[in-house]
N, C-alpha and C positions, 0 to 999 in steps of 0.2 A: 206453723205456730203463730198463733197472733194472741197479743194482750187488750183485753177492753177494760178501760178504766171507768169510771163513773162515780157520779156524786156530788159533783161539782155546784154551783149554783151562788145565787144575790145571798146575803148575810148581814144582819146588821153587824158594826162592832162587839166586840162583846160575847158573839154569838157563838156556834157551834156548828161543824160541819163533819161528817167521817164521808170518806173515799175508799172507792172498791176499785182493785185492778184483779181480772182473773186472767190465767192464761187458757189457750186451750189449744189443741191438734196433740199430735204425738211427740210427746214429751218423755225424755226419760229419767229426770231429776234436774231437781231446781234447786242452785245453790243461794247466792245472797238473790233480795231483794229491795227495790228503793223508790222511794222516790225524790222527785227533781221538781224546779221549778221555774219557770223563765217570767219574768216583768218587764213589758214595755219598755225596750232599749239596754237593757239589763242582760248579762249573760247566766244560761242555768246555771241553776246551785244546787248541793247539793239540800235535802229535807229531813230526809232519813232514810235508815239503812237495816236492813234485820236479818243478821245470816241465817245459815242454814239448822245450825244450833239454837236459835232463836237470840244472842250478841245482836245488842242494838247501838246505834250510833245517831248522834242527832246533830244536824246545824244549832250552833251555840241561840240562834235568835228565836228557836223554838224550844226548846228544851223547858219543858216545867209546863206547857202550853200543849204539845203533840206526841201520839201515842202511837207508833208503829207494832203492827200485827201479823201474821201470818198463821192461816191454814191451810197446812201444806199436803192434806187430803184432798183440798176444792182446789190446790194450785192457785189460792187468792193470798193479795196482801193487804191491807188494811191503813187509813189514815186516821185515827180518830183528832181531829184540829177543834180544839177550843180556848176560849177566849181570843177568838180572832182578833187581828187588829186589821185597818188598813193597809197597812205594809207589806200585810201577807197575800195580796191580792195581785195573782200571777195565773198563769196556766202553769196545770201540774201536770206532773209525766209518771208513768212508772216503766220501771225498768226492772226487769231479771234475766239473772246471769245463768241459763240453763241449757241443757244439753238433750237436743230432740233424739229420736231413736232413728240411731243409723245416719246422725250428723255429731258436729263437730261441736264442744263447747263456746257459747257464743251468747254475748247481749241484746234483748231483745226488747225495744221499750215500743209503750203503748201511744194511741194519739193522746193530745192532752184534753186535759176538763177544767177549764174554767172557775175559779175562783174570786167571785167580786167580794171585799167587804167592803161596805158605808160606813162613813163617820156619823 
């Protein structure tokens, strides 16, 4: 099972950016999904979270600003980030919490993608 994230990239303030993570190999259901995010010296945080139900959960510093999604046909989950600020300029991760065919339940995150904003 591996996760490819994507989407990442330069932004001015202000700006807009959505992020893809897909999983793929032999999966046999995907419960939560999220993502995370780490800043230069900064330990990861959480970003957001969208179960299996679609129940979303968001870090307070984004909320009213970022949109977590999921289609859980493509096995993708979704970032939509707008009004960036600088603050939010980290590498993101995603991670999900899924169960391969003929393994055990287990977290499984992706490399990260890069998030610049400008002032």
């Amino acid at each position: 099972v591996q996760l490819q994230a994507s989407g990442g990239g330069l932004v001015q303030s202000g700006g807009s950016l959505r992020l893809s993570c897909a999983a793929s190999g032999s999966i046999w259901s995907i419960n939560d999904m999220g993502w995370y995010r780490q800043a230069p010296e900064n330990q990861r945080e959480l970003v957001a979270l969208i179960s299996r139900g679609g129940s979303t959960n968001y870090a307070d510093s984004v909320k009213g600003r970022f949109t977590i999604s999921r289609d859980t046909a493509k096995n993708t989950v979704y970032l939509q980030m707008n009004v960036l600020k600088p603050e939010d300029t980290a590498v993101h991760f995603c991670k999900m919490r899924l169960t391969p065919r003929f393994a055990n339940i287990k977290d499984y995150w992706g490399k990260g993608t890069l998030v610049t904003v400008s002032s």
